[in-house]
PAKOLFI-589136 format. One record per residue (C-alpha): residue in one letter; x negated, y, z. Coordinates in steps of 0.5 Angstrom, whole numbers, padded with zeros to 4 digits, always signed. Layout:
// PAKOLFI-589136
AXYZ
...
//
This chain:
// PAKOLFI-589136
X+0000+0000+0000
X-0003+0007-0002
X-0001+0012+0005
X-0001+0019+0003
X-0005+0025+0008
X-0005+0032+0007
X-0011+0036+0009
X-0011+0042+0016
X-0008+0048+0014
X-0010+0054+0018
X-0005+0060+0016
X-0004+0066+0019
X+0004+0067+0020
X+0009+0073+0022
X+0016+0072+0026
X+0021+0073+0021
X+0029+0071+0019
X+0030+0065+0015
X+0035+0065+0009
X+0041+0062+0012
X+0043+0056+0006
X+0040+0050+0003
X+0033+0050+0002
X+0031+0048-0005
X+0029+0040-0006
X+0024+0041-0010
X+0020+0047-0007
X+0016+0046-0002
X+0016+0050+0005
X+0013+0052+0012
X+0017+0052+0018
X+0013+0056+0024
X+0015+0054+0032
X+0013+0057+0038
X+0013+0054+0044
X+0015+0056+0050
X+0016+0054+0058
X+0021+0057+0063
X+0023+0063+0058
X+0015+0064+0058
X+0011+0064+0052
X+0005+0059+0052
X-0001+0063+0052
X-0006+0057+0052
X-0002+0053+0047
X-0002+0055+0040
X+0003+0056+0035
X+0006+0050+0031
X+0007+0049+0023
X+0011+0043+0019
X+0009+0043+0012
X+0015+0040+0008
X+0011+0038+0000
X+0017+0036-0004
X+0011+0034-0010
X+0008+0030-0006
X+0014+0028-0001
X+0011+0028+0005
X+0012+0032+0011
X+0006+0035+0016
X+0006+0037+0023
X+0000+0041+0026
X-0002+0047+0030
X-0004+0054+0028
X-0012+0054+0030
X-0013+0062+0027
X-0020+0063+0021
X-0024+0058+0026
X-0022+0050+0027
X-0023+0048+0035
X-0024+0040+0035
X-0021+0036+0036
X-0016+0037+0031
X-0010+0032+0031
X-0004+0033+0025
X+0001+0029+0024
X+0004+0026+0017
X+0010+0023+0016
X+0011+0020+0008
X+0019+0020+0005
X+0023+0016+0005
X+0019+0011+0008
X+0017+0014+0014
X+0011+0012+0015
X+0007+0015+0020
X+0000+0017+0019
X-0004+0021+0026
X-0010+0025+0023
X-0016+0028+0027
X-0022+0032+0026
X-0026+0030+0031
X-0031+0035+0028
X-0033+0039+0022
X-0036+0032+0019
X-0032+0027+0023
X-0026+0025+0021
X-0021+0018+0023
X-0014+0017+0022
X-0008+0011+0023
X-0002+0010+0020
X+0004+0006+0023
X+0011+0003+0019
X+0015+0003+0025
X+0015+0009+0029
X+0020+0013+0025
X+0025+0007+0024
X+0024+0004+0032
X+0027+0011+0034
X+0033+0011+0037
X+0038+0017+0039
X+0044+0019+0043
X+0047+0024+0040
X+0052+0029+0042
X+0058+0034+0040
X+0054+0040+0042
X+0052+0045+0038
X+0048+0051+0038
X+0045+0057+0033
X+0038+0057+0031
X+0036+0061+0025
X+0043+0062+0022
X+0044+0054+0022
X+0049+0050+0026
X+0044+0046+0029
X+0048+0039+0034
X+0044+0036+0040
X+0040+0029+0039
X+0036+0025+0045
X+0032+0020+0047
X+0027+0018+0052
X+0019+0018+0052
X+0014+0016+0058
X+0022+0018+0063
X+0021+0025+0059
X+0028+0027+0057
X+0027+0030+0050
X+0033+0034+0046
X+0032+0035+0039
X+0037+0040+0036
X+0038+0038+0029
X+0042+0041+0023
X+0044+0037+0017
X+0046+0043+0012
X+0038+0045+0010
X+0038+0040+0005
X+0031+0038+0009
X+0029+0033+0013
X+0023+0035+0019
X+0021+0036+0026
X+0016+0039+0030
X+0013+0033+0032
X+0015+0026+0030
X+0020+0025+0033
X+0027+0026+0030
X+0024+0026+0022
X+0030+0023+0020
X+0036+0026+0023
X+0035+0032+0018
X+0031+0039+0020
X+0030+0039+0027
X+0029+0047+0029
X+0028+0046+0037
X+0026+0041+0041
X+0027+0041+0049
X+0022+0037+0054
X+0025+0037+0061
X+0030+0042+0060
X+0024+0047+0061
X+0019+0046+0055
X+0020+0048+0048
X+0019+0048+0041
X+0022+0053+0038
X+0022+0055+0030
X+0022+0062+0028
X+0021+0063+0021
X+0021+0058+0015
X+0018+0060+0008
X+0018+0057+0002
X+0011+0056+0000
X+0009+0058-0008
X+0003+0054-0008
X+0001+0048-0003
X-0006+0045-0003
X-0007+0039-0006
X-0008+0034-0002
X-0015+0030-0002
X-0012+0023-0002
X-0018+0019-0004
X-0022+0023+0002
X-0017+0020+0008
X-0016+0014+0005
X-0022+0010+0007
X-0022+0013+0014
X-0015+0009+0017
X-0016+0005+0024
X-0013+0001+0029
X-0008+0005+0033
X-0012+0004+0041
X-0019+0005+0036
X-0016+0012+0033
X-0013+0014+0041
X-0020+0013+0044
X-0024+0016+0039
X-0020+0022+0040
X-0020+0022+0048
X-0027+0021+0049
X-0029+0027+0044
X-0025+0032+0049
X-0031+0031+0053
X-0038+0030+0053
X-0041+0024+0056
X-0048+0023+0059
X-0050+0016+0058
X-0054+0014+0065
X-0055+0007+0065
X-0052+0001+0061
X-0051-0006+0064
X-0058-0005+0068
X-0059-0010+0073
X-0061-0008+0081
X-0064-0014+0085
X-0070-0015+0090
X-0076-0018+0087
X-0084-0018+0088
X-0086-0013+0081
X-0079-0010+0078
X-0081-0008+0071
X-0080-0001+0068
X-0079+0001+0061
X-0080+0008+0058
X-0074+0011+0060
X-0071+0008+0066
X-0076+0006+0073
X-0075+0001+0078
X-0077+0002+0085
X-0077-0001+0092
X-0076-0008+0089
X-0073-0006+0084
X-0066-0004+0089
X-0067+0003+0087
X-0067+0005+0079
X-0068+0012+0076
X-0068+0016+0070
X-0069+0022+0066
X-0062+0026+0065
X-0062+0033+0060
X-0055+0037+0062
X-0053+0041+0058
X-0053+0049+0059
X-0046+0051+0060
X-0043+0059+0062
X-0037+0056+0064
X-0036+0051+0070
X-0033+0044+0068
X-0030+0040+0071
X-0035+0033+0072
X-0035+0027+0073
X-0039+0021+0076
X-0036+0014+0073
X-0040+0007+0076
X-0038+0000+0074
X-0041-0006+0077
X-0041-0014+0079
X-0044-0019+0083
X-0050-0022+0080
X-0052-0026+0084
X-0052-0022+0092
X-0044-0025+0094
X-0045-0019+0100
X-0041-0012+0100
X-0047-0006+0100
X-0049+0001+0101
X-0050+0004+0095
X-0051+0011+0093
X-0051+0016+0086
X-0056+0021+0087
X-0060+0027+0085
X-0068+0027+0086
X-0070+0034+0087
X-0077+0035+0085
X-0077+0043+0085
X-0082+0043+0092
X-0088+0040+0093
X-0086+0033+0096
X-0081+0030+0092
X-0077+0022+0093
X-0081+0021+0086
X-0087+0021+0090
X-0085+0016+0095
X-0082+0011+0090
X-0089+0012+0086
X-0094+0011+0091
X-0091+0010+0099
X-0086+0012+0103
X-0091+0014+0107
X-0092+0021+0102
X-0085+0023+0105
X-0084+0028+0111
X-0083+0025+0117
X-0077+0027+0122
X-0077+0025+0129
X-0072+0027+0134
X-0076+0024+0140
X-0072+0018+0140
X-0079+0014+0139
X-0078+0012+0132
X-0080+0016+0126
X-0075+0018+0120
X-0078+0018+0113
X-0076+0024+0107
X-0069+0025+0111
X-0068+0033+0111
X-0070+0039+0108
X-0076+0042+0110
X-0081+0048+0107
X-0084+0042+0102
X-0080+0037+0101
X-0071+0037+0099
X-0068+0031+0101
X-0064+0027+0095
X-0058+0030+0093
X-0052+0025+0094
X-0048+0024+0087
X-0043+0019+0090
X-0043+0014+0096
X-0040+0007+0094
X-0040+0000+0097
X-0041-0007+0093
X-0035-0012+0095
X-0037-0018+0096
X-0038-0022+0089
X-0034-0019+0084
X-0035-0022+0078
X-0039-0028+0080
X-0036-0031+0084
X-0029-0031+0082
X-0030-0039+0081
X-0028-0038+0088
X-0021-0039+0087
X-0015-0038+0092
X-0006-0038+0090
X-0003-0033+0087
X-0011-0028+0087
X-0013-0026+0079
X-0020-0023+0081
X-0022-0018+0078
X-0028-0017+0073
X-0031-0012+0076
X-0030-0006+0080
X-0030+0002+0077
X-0031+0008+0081
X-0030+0015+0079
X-0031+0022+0083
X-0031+0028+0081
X-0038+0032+0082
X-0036+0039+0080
X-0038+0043+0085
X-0045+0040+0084
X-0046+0042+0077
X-0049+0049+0078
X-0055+0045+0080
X-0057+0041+0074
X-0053+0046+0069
X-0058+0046+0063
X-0063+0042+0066
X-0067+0036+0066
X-0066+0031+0073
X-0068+0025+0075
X-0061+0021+0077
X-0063+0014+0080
X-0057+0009+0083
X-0059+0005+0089
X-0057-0001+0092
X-0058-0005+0098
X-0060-0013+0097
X-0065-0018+0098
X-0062-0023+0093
X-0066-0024+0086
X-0059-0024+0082
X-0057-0018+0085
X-0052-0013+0082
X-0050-0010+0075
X-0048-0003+0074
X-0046+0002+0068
X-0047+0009+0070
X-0044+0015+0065
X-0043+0022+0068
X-0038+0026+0065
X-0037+0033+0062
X-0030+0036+0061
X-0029+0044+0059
X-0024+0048+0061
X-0027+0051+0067
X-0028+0059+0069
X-0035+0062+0068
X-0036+0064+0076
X-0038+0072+0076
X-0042+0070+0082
X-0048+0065+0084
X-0046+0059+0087
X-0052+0056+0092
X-0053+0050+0093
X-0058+0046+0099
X-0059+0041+0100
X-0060+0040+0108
X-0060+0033+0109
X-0059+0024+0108
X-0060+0020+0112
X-0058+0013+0107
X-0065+0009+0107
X-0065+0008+0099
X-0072+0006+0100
X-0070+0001+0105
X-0073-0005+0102
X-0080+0000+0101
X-0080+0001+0108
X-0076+0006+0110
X-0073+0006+0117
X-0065+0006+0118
X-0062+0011+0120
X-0061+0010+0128
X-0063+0017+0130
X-0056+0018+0133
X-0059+0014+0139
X-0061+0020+0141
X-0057+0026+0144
X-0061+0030+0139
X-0058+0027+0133
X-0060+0030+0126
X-0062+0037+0126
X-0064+0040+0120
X-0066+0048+0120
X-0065+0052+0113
X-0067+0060+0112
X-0063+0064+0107
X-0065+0071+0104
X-0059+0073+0102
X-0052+0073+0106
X-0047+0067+0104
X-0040+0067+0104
X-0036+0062+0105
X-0040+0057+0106
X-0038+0050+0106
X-0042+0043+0108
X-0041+0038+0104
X-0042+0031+0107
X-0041+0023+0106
X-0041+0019+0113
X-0041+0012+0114
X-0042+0008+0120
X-0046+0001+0119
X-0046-0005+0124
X-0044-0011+0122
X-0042-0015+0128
X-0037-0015+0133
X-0039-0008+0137
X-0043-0006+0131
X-0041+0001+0128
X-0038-0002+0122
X-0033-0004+0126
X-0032+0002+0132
X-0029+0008+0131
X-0034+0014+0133
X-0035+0021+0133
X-0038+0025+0129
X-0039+0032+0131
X-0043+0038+0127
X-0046+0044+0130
X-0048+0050+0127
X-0053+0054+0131
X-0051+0051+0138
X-0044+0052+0137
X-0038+0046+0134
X-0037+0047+0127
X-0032+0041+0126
X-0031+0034+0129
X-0028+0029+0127
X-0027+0020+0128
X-0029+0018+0120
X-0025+0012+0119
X-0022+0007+0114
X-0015+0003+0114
X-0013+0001+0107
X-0019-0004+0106
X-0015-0010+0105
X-0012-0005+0098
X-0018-0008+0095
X-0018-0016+0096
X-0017-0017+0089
X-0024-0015+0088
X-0027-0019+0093
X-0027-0026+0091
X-0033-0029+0097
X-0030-0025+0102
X-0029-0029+0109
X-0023-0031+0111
X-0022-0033+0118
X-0018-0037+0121
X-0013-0031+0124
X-0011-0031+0116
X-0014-0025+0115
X-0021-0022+0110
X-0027-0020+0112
X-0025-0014+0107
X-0019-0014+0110
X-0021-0010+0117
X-0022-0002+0118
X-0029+0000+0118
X-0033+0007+0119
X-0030+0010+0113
X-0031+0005+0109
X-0028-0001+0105
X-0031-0006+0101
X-0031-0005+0093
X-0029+0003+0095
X-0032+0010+0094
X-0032+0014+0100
X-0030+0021+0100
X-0034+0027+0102
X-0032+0032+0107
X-0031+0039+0106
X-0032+0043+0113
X-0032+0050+0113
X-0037+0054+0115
X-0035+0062+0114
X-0039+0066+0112
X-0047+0065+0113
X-0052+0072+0114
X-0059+0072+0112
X-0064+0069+0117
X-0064+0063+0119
X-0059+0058+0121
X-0059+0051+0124
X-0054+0045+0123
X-0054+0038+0127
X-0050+0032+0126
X-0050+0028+0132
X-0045+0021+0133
X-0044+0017+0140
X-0047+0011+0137
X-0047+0004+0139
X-0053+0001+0143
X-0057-0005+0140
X-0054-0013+0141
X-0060-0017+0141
X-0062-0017+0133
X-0057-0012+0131
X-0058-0005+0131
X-0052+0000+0128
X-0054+0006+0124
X-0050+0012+0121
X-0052+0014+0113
X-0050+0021+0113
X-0051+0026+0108
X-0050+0034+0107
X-0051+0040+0102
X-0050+0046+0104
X-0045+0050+0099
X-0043+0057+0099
X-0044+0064+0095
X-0048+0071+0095
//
């Protein structure tokens, strides 16, 4: 079958009255909408057009986009009087893909009914259907001797002059005229460019937004001499991976977005594990520890007798930025084998949070973008990591600080470095930081979980965690999860015990098994010039024998001058 396409139209249009008789059916014809929403026009919409081509019997629906095309471009073609529906876009100014379908028209179906109303002269009646629960009112007329809509639905009830979404959105014609010279249409340009429907959607989809390909399917597991590659480093026993990342430079801030897949390949326990910036704009850099020792880090010590490497900020040093805190289920994927009744196991596990307010930072920038995860196993884990830019931010008028202050995760744990136990101390984490102009609003963005995995241990106790600023409460607050047993499907090694319950069931210290945990904003007002000191400080558990508790906390300072 041979379809029909017709090319982008980009014309100028003036509101005007249309004749109020039959259109000619061998002319061809433009019809102008405008769309707008509780009686307001649509500023951020643009305007759209119906083309009606009698010559080349077809009807094209696109959006006016003025001299200057803003890709992706999406037009609609729908062929007479077979009703095929093509979908055509211009991805960009040399990328064009397309699809066709025979039934879309014809599937359609309508609620008609005996009210009427006027719309450019024309008596037009009311048509209905339903698409996602959205209810849609077509006003239609039979007397233009044309059939065409805004969209594609209702091409074959006649003309459609308005189209009603909701009650509240609308689509509205303000002009048609009779074109004296349509542009041919390039039939043989398209024709080769058809593809599935899900292809034709998803190629659209991702090219509204730029997408930053980090990792692909790269094993974090724990072995004697892990191999680098000249693009991504492996360190600590391989638990830890690394790469270089260019941003784009962008005046508006977008909205971003961290996606992470991962399965058991091998380890079948739930693990700590962290998306994270490496800052190397001091003197001592995480890289240098990775490189060389953990020995290279700054050490802090709160007098508690232990020694923590590379865990807050100080005049040389800017600890990792933390991207996004996850937590491994236990055996995902691998050992899905493990089959219990009426539990489909899920394939892998997929994490997504938004990062936004860190974009600042690496805007226009190359960084280091590392992901760790905590295990002993040779199999390990498998992740895939994409970070996501989506425009339509607004360009800030004022500079945005970002500061690192503190993280106490131990991504260098199977290097050595020590666990995050300094909260035995009533001093807990203190960091100081100066700044040389005032802030305001200063927000601390921070990620805590607590870990001790026996009975009494702190992954199972609720504690306080309690910041201060400059000796005086900030914020308090008992981090503490709930909804884990939402997860079980993703769980498939998971224990169960024999009072019917998971081990990925039970509540934990602000995290669960296959899960991201959220950070914490806790408003600081407004900062002045000078120096200022934060302190993290969390009642925890005393050890048991071999067993110790610790609390991964993590904190930026955000906030504008």
């Amino acid at each position: 079958m041979k379809y029909l396409y017709t090319l982008v139209f980009s014309i100028f249009i003036s509101l005007g009255a249309c004749a109020q008789s039959v259109l000619k059916s061998k002319a061809d014809y433009k019809i102008t909408y405008f769309r707008s929403s509780d009686g307001k026009p649509k500023e951020d919409r643009n305007p759209a057009i119906t083309i009606v081509s009698a010559n080349q019997n077809l009807i094209s629906n696109a959006a006016i986009l003025g001299n200057k095309a803003k890709y992706p471009y999406e037009q609609s073609i729908v062929t007479k009087p077979a009703g095929i529906l093509f979908q055509v876009a211009d991805l960009s100014a040399n990328n064009q893909i397309a699809t066709a379908d025979s039934a879309a028209i014809a599937k359609q179906v309508f609620e008609l009914s005996n009210e009427t109303k006027v719309i450019l002269g024309y008596t037009c009646k009311k048509a209905t259907t339903v698409v996602n629960s959205n209810r849609i009112d077509l006003w239609y007329t039979t007397n233009a001797g044309i059939k065409a809509a805004p969209t594609s639905l209702g091409q074959k009830l006649g003309l459609v002059l308005e189209q009603v979404r909701n009650g509240n959105s609308f689509v509205t014609a303000t002009k048609i005229e009779e074109v004296k010279k349509m542009k041919a249409i390039d039939l043989q340009k398209i024709s080769d460019k058809l593809t599935d429907g899900l292809t034709y959607k998803d190629l659209l989809w991702k090219s509204r937004f730029t997408t930053l390909n980090v990792f692909n399917n790269e094993q974090i597991n724990f072995i004697d001499k892990p191999q680098s590659n000249d693009s991504i480093f492996r360190f600590a026993g391989g638990t830890v991976i690394a790469r270089k990342v260019k941003f784009p430079e962008l005046k508006a801030k977008p909205n971003v977005f961290v996606d992470l897949t991962e399965q058991s390949n091998g380890d079948a326990y739930d693990r700590t594990g962290s998306v994270f910036i490496i800052p190397t704009d001091k003197q001592i850099s995480l890289m240098d520890a990775l490189k060389n020792s953990v020995k290279d880090l700054p050490v802090y010590d709160n007098g508690n007798g232990k020694k923590y490497q590379g865990v807050v900020a100080t005049a040389n040093y800017n600890p990792v930025i933390e991207l996004m805190r996850f937590f491994t289920p236990f055996g995902v994927g691998k050992y899905n084998t493990l089959k219990l009744k009426d539990k489909n196991w899920a394939e892998k596990v997929y994490y997504r949070q938004d990062v936004s307010e860190l974009f600042p930072l690496v805007n226009g920038k190359e960084v280091w973008v590392a992901v760790f995860i905590g295990n002993y196993d040779k199999g390990g884990h498998k992740v895939s990591l994409n970070i996501t830019l989506h425009n339509g931010g607004r360009e800030k008028e004022v500079k945005e600080v970002i500061l690192p202050l503190f993280n106490s995760t131990n991504v260098m744990e199977m290097a050595g470095q020590e666990y995050a136990t300094m909260f035995s101390s009533d001093k807990g984490l203190e960091v100081s930081f100066t700044l040389t102009k005032d802030l305001k609003d200063a927000k601390l963005r921070y990620i805590t979980t607590g870990h001790g995995g026996w009975g009494n241990g702190d992954e199972f106790v609720p504690r306080k965690n309690t910041i201060w600023l400059d000796d005086k409460e900030a914020f308090a607050f008992t981090p503490w999860r709930q909804d884990c047993g939402s997860y079980r499907l993703s769980n498939p090694a998971s224990g169960n015990f024999e009072s019917g319950l998971s081990s990925s069931d039970l509540s934990r210290s602000n995290w669960c098994p296959g899960t991201v945990t959220n950070p914490n904003w806790i408003s600081l007002g407004d900062l002045k010039a000078g120096t200022h000191a934060i302190k993290v400080t969390i009642p925890m558990g005393k050890p048991e024998g071999g067993s110790s508790s610790a609390w991964n906390v993590s904190g930026v300072l955000l906030g504008e001058e």
